[in-house]
N, C-alpha and C positions, 0 to 999 in steps of 0.2 A: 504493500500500500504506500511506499515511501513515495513522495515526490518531491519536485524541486516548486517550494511555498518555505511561509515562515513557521515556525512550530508553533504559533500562537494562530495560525488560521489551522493548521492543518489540527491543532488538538481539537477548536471546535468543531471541525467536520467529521472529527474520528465521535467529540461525542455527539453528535447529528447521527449517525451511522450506531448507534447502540455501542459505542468502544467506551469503556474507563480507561480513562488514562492516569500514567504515572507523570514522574520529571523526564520528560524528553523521547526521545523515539526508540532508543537503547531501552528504558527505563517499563515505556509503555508494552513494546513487545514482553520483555520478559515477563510481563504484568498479565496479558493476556492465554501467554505459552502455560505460565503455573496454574491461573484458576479453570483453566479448561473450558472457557466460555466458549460455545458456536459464534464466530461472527459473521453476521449477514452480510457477505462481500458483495451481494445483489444492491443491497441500498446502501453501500459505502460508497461503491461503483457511481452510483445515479449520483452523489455528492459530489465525486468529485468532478464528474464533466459538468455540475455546474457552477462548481468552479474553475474547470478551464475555459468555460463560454462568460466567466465575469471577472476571474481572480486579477487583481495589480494591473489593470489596462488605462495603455491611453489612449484616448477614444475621438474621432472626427464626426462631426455632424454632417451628410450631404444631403439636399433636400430634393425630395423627389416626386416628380407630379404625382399624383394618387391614379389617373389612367396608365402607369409603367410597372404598377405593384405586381397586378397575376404575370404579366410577362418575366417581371423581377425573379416572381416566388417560381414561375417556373424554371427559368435557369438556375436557381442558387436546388431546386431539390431533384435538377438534369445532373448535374455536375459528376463528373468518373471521379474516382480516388483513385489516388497514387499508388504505384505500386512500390513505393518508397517503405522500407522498415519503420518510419516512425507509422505507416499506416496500419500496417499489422500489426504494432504495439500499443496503439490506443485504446483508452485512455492511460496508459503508464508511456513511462518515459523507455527510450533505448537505450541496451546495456551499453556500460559505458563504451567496450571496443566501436561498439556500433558509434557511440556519441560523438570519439575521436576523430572520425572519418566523413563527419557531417558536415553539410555543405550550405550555403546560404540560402540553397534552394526554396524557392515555397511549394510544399506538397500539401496536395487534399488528405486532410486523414478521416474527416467524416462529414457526415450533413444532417447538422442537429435541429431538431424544432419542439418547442412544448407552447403552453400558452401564452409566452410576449410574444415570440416571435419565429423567425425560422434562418438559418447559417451555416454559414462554411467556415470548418476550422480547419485552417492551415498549420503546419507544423514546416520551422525552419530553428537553423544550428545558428550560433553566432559565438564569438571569442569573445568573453567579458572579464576585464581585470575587478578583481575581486581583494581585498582587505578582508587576511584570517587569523584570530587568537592563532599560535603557535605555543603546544604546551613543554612547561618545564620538562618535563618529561624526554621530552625529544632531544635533550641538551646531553652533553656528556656530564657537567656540572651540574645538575638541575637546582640545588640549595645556593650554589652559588648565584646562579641565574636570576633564583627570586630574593638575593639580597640587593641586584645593581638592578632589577626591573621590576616595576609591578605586574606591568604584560607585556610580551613580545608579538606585534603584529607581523607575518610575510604580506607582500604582494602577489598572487598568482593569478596566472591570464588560461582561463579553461571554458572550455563551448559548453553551451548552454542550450538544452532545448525550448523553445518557444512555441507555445500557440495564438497565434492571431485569428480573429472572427471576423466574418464579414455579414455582419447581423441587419437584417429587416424585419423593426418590429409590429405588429400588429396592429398597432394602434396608434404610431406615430408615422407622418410621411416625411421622415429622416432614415437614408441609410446611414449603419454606424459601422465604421470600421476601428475595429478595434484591435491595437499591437500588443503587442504583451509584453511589459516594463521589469522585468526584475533588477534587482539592486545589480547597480554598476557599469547597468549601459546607461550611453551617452545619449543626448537629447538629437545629435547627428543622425546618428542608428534610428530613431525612433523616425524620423520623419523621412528618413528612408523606405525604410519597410512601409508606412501610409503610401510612400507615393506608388512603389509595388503594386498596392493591393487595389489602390483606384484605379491603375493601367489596367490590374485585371478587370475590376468591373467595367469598364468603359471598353474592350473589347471584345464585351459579350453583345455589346452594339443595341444595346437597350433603352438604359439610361447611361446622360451625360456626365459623369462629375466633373466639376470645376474647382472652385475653391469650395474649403469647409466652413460653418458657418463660425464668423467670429465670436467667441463666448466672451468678449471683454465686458460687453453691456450686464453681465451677470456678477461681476468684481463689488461693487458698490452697493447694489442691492443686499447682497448676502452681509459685507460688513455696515451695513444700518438695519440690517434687522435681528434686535438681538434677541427673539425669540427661534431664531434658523441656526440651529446647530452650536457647535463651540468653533470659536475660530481660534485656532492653535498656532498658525505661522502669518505672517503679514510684510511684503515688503512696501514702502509710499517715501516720497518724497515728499517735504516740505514745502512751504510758500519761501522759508532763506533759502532754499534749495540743498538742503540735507539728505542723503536720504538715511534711510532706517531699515532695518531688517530686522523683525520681531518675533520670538519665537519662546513658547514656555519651554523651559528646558527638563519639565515632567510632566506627563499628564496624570493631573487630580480631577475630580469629580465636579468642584468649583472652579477649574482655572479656564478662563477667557479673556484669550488678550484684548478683544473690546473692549472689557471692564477690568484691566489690569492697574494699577495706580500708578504703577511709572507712564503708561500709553496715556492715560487720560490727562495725565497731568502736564504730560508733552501735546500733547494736540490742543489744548487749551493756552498755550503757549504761544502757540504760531496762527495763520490765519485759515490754513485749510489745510487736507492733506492730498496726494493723488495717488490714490494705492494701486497696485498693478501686479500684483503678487500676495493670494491668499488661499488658504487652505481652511477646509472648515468640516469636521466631525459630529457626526450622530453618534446616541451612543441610544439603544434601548433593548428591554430584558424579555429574552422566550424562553419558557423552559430550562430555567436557572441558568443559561446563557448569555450572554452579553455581545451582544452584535456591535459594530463601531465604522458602518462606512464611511469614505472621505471623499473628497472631490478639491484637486488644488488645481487655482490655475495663475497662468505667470505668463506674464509679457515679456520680452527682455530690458524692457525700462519705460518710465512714465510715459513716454511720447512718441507716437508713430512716425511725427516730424510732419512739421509747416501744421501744428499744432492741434495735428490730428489726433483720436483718441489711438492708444497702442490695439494691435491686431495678436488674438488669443486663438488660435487656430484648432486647439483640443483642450480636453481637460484628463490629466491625471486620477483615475478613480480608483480607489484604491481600500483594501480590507474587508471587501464584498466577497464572504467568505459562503452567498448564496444567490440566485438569479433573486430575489427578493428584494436581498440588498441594494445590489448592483440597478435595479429598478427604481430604487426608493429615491436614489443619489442622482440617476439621470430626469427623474420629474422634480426634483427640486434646482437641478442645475437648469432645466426647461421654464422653469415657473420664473426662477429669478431673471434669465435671459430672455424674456417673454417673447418665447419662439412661438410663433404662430400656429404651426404644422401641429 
């Protein structure tokens, strides 16, 4: 059941899926091997593909006339799969020999649909340098080690498998394509793979894409309404032309940098702010679980120039550890963006 997620999503899907877990993955297997529980790998299974149709993506909006939809739905559930190994391995990942030998390629590994909507999940390799604890252990000195260090981080650059969706949902005329963001790629990579996956739709000669819809109209809304979420990170410049980068360096139950006293006490300060960089978390309880979707989005600075607003091309969505989530977080990023469609 391992995959490549954080242990903090995958513990909630393992307990979504009927698993107790223990500390960690090592921790949890042994957990499950000693009490001799059946585990229903039928609805662990159904968890995780939907979390590869929402987990850590970043997502483009294209809008789409509503006479192209059945033409749409029929090429996305026409579509061949690949005969690429990541396609016979779905939903898990390829061993790693397989993984070493993987290629940028985008292959079909399936074509998923339930009630938002209906998709193609592509599977491609990419090379991500990665920041890794390094344990004492591994030292020939180890006590030595951890009197000159508290921790030893390496650098290692290792392929990673990805799945990107190219999702039309049911009830919005936006196609979404969505890449798949794990820690450590570059924002380069990210708008690569998008522009890939528009080639591919746009060569099914159906619908046009063009550009995505700009989500910057959605910045400002979200930070003046502060019953929407917690907003946890914030970049804005000032009217002296400061800028600022905000960010609680824990998450608690109460903290919102909104209503933080250093933020408010500086924005009261100057005469206005133009924030262009924000991130902002749900947090609510099912089943003794705590779900926490987020949604950041980021310009590369306050002004698009000749003093136009800055251009937001996707949005980061991110800890949607169910297609629930990952729904909850695009109608609130819809509402504040007041997309029409």
């Amino acid at each position: 059941m391992r995959h490549r997620m954080t242990w903090t999503n995958a513990r909630m899907l393992l307990r979504m899926g009927g698993v107790a877990t223990s500390h960690g993955w090592d921790q949890t297997l042994k957990k499950v091997e000693e009490s001799g529980v059946e585990v229903e790998y039928g609805k662990l299974e159904d968890c995780l593909v939907e979390h590869l149709l929402c987990g850590e993506k970043f997502t483009k909006l294209y809008p789409v006339d509503p006479s192209q939809r059945a033409a749409l739905q029929a090429k996305i559930v026409e579509t061949e799969l690949s005969e690429a190994p990541s396609a016979k391995a779905y939903p898990y990942l390829v061993p790693d020999d397989v993984l070493s030998d993987g290629t940028g390629d985008l292959n079909v590994v399936r074509v998923e649909s339930n009630e938002d909507g209906v998709g193609i999940l592509f599977s491609s390799v990419l090379w991500v340098k990665t920041r890794e604890e390094i344990s004492f252990e591994d030292f020939g000195e180890p006590e030595d080690m951890r009197g000159r260090y508290e921790e030893v981080i390496g650098l290692a650059r290792r392929p990673v498998q990805m799945y990107h969706v190219v999702w039309l949902p049911h009830h919005r005329d936006f196609l979404e394509v969505r890449v798949d963001s794990p820690r450590g790629i570059v924002e380069a990579d990210i708008h690569a793979l998008h522009s890939r996956l528009k080639d591919e739709v746009n060569s099914w000669g159906v619908a046009s894409l063009d550009g995505s819809v700009n989500l910057f109209p959605a910045v400002r809304p979200f930070y003046d309404d502060a019953t929407e979420g917690t907003v946890t990170q914030m970049t804005f410049q000032t009217t002296t032309g400061a800028i600022k980068d905000e960010k609680m360096p824990r998450r608690r139950r109460d903290s919102d940098q909104r209503t933080e006293a250093y933020h408010v006490a500086g924005k009261e300060a100057v005469d206005a702010i133009a924030i262009y960089r924000i991130t902002v978390e749900w947090g609510f309880r099912e089943d003794d679980l705590t779900f926490s979707p987020s949604v950041t989005l980021a310009a590369s600075g306050p002004s698009g120039g000749n003093s136009k607003d800055p251009l937001i091309t996707g949005a980061l969505i991110k800890n949607c550890v169910r297609a629930s989530d990952y729904e909850f977080a695009i109608e609130r990023l819809g509402k504040k963006a007041k997309l029409e469609h």
